[in-house]
Kinemage of the C-alpha trace (Angstrom):
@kinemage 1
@onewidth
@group {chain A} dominant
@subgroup {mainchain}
@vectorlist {calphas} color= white
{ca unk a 1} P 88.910 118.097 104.344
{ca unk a 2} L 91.633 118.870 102.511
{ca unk a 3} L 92.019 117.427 98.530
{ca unk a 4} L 95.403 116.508 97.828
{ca unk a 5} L 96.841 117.760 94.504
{ca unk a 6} L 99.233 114.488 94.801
{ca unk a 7} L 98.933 111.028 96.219
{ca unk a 8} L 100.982 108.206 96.175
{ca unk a 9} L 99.649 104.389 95.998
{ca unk a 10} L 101.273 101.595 95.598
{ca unk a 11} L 104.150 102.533 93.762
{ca unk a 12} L 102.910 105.608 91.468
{ca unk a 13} L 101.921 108.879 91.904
{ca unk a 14} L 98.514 110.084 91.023
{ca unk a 15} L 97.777 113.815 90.561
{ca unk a 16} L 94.390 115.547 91.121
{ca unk a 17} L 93.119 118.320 89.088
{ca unk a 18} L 90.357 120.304 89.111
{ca unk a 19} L 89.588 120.277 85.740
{ca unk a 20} L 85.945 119.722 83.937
{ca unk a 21} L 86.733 119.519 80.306
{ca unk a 22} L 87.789 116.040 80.846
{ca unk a 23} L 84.165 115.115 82.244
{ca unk a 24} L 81.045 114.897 80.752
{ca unk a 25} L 79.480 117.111 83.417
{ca unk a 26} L 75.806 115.800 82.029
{ca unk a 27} L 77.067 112.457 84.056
{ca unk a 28} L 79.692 112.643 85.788
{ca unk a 29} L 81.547 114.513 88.926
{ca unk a 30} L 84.851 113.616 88.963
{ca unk a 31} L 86.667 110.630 86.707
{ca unk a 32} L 89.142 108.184 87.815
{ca unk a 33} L 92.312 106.945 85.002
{ca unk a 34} L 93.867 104.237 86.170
{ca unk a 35} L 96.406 104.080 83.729
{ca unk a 36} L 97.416 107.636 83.667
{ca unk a 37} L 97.307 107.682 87.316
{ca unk a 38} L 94.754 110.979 87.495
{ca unk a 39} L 91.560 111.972 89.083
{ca unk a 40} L 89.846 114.778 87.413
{ca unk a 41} L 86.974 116.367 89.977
{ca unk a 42} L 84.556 118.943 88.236
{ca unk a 43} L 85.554 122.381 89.918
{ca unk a 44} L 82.183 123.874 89.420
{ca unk a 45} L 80.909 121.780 92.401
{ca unk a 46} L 80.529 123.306 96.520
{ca unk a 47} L 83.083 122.185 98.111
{ca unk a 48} L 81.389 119.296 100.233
{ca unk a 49} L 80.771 117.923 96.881
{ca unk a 50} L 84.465 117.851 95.483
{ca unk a 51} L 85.811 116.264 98.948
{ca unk a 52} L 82.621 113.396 98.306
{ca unk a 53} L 83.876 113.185 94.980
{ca unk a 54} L 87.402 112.530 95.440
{ca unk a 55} L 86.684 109.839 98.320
{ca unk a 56} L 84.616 108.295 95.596
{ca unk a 57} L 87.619 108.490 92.880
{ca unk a 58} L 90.008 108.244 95.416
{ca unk a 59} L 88.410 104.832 96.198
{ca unk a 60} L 88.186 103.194 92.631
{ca unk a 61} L 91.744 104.187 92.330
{ca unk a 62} L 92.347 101.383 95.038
{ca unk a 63} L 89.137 98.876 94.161
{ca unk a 64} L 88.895 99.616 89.917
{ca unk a 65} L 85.476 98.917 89.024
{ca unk a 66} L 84.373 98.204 85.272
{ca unk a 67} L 83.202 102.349 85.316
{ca unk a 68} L 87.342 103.493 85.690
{ca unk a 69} L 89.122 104.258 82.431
């Protein structure tokens, strides 16, 4: 599957970045800011993990749950 670097919903654009310095990689994957419009996926993670990851950030982007910031 193929991670987009870019997506657009509803009316913004939301970047993806492979970035782990904005995780706490003791909990978390991948992190989902709704208000900044970015998903942040831990790159340290096989590659069947990152695509799991961003369905599951890519999917509180459209349902926000209480766990988004």
């Amino acid at each position: 599957m193929h991670i987009p670097k870019t997506f657009k919903l509803r009316r913004s654009t939301w970047t993806v970045s492979f970035d782990a310095t904005k995780l706490d990689t003791t909990r978390f994957m991948g992190i989902c800011y709704l208000r900044q419009h970015k998903i942040f996926i831990d790159p340290a993670l096989p590659r069947n993990e990152m695509e799991e990851t961003f369905m599951h950030e890519f999917l509180h982007s459209i349902w926000p749950s209480n766990m988004c910031s």
